[in-house]
C-alpha positions in Angstrom: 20.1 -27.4 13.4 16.5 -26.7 13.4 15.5 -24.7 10.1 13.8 -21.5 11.1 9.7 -21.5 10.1 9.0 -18.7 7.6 7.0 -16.3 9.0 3.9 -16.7 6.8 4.7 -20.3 6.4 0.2 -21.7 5.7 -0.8 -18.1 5.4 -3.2 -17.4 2.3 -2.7 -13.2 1.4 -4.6 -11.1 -1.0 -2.5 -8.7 -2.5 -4.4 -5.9 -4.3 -2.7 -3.7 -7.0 -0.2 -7.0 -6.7 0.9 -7.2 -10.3 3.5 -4.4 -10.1 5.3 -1.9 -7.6 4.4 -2.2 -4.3 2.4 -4.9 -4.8 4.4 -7.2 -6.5 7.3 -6.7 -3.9 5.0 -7.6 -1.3 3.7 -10.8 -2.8 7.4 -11.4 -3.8 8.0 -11.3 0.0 5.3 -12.8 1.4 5.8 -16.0 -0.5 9.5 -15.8 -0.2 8.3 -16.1 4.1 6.0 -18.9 3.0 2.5 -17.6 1.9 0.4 -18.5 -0.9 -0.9 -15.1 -2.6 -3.2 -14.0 -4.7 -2.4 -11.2 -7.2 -5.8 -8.9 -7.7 -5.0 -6.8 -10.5 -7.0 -4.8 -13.1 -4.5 -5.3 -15.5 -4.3 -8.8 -16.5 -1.7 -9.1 -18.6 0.7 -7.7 -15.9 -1.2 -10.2 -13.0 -0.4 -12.8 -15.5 2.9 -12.2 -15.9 3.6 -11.5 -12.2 2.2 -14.7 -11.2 4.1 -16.9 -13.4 7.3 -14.9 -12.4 6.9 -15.7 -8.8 5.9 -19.5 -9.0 3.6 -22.0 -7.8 2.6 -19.6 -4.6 1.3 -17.2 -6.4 -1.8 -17.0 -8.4 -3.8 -14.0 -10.2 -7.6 -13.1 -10.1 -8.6 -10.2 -12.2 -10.1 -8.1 -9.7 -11.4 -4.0 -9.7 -11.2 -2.8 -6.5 -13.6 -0.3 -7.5 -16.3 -2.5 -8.5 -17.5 -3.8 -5.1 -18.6 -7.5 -6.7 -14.9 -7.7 -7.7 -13.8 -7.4 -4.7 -16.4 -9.7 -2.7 -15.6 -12.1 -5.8 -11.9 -12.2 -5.4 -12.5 -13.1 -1.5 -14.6 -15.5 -2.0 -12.3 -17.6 -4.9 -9.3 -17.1 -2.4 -11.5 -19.1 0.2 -13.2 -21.7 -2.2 -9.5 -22.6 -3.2 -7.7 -22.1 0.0 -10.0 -22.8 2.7 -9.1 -19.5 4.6 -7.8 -15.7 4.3 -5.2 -14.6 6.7 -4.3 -11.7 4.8 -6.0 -8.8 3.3 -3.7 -6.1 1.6 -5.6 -3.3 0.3 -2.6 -1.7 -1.9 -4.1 -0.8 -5.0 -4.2 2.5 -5.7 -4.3 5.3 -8.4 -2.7 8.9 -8.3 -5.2 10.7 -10.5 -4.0 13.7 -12.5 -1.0 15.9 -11.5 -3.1 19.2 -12.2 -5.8 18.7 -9.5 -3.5 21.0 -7.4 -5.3 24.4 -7.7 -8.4 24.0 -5.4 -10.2 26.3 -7.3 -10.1 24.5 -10.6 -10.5 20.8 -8.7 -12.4 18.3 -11.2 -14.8 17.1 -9.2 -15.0 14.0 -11.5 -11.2 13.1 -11.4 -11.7 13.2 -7.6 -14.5 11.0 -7.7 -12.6 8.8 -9.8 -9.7 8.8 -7.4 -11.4 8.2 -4.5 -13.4 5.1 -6.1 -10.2 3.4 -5.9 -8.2 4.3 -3.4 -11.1 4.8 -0.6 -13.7 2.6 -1.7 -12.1 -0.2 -3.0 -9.8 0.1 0.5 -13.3 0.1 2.2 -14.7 -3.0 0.3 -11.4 -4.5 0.8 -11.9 -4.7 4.6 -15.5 -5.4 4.4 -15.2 -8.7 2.7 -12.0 -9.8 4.1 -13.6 -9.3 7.9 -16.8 -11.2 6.5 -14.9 -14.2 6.4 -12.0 -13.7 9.0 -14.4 -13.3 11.5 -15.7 -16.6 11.3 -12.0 -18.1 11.9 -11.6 -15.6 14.7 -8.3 -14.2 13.6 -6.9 -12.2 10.4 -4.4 -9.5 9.8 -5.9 -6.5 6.9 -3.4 -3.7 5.7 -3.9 -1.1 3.9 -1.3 1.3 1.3 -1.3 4.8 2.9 1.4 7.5 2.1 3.4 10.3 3.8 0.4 12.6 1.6 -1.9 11.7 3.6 0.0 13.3 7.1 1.4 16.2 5.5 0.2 19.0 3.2 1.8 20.3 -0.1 2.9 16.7 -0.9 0.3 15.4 -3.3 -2.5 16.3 -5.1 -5.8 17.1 -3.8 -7.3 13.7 -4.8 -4.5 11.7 -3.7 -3.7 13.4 -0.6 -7.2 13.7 1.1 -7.7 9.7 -0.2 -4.5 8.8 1.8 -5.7 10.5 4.8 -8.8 8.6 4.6 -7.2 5.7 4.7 -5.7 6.1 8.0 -9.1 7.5 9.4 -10.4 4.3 7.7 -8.1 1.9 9.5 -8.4 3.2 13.1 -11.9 3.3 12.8 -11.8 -0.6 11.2 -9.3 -1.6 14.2 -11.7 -0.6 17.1 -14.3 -2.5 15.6 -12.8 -5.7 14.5 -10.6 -6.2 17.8 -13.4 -7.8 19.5 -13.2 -10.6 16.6 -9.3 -10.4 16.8 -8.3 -9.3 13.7 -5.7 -6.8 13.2 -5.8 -4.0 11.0 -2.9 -1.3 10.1 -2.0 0.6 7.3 1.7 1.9 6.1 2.5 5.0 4.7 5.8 5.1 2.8 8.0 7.5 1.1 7.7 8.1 -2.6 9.7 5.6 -4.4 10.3 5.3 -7.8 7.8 2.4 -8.8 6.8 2.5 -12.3 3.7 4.5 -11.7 6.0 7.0 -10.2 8.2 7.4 -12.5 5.9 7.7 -14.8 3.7 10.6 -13.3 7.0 12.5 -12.5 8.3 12.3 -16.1 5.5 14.4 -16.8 7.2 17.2 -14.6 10.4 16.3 -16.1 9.5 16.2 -19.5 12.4 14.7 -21.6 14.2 12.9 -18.7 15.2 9.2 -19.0 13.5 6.7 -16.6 17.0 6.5 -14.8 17.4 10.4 -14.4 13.6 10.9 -12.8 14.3 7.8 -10.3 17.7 9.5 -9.0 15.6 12.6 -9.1 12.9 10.5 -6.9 15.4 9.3 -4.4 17.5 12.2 -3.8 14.0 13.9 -2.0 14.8 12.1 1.5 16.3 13.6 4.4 17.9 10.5 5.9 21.7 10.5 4.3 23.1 7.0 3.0 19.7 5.5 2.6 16.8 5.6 0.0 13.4 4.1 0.2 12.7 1.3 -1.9 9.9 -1.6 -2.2 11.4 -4.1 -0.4 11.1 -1.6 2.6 7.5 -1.5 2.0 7.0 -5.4 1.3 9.4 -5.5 4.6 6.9 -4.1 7.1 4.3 -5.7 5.4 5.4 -9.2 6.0 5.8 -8.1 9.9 2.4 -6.7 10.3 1.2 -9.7 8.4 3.1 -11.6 10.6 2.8 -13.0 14.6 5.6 -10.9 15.0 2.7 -7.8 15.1 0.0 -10.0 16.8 -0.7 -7.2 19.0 -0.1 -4.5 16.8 -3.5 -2.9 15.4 -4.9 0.4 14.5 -1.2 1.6 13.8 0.1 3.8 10.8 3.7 2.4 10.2 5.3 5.3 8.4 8.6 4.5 6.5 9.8 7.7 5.3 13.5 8.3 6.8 12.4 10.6 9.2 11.0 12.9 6.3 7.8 14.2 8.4 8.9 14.2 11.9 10.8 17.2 11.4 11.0 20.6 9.4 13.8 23.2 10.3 13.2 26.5 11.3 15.2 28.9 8.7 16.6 31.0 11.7 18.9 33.3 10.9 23.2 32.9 11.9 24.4 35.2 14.6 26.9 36.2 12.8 24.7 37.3 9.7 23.2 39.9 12.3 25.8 42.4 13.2 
């Protein structure tokens, strides 16, 4: 019996934001389908440790994606050693603080700050990756969204309207680069209780163990029996990483139970009426 070819089986991925969360179960699951990844990561001790941890296919490059040289410089070690980049994932991302909610009190500077990671260092991700897939005539880029970025009232300021860039960002990436046939889609999960979200939500619950806040995380679906969890996310990465999406581009996969297709109208019972 014939064993069945990984999916990424010779593909070379950048994973940004790789050494934990999101990140780390994508690389996890892009290596486990045969890839070779490189973990960019501000925090080295955590790219480090992440790289050992997942073995011989994975490999760390300090890299921040809000320094534009960073960036370019991460792409272009990934190609000296490698000889190519077939993957580009822009995941890195920061939330900025929970109080930029009131509009009217905005910190122009946390917003800034916000943005120069989750926009431009998205930006500069696709930039340099399409610099150099273009030359091989082929490439698949993704890029971390969120459920924030579709709907109001879910995230702060900052983080929402940097989320909804993103998918702006990618549709207007995907008509361009087609012609060079690379592929570019974002995702926009659920929130899931990674270890940045657990920690900005212990800030609302103030008190609450790690393992309270996450069942307080999970129980804010709508789909019953099911929670989202990384390996969703790393899931439908490795798909529109793979050939299985080659002719998926410009997309928004959004894995969030159902969450915002819907919303109920509060209509009263007939029977309240009489």
């Amino acid at each position: 019996m014939l064993r069945q070819l990984a999916r990424l089986e010779g593909k070379v991925a950048i994973i940004t934001g790789g050494a934990s969360g999101l990140g780390k179960a994508a690389a996890q699951e892009f290596i486990r389908e045969g890839a070779t990844v490189i973990i960019a990561d501000i925090n080295s001790v955590a790219g480090l440790e992440a790289a050992q941890e997942l073995g011989p296919k994975a490999q760390f490059f300090k890299c921040d994606v809000s320094d534009e040289q960073d960036v370019s410089n991460t792409v272009d070690h990934t190609v000296a050693c490698h000889g190519r980049l077939d993957v580009m994932y822009n995941n890195a991302g920061i939330p900025g603080p929970l109080t930029e909610s009131d509009i009217s009190r905005l910190d122009l500077t946390e917003f800034d700050k916000v943005m120069s990671v989750n926009v431009r260092g998205t930006l500069a991700g696709i930039k340099h990756a399409a610099r150099v897939m273009r030359q091989n005539g082929s490439g698949s880029i993704l890029c971390t969204a969120s459920i924030s970025g579709l709907m109001g009232g879910l995230g702060t300021y900052p983080y929402s309207i940097s989320k909804s860039t993103i998918i702006g960002i990618v549709k207007a990436a995907a008509s361009e680069l087609a012609q060079h046939g690379i592929r570019v889609n974002c995702i926009s999960p659920f929130v899931i209780p990674t270890p940045l979200v657990t920690e900005q939500f212990s800030q609302i619950y103030y008190g609450a163990g790690a393992e309270a806040v996450s069942g307080i995380i999970n129980s804010l679906g709508v789909l019953k029996g099911a929670k989202c969890e990384t390996a969703d996310v790393a899931q439908a990465a490795v798909f529109l990483a793979s050939d299985d999406a080659k002719y998926v581009s410009g997309q928004n996969l959004v894995i969030d139970g159902g969450f915002s297709s819907f919303k109920h109208l509060n209509m009263p019972m007939p029977s309240s009426m009489s």
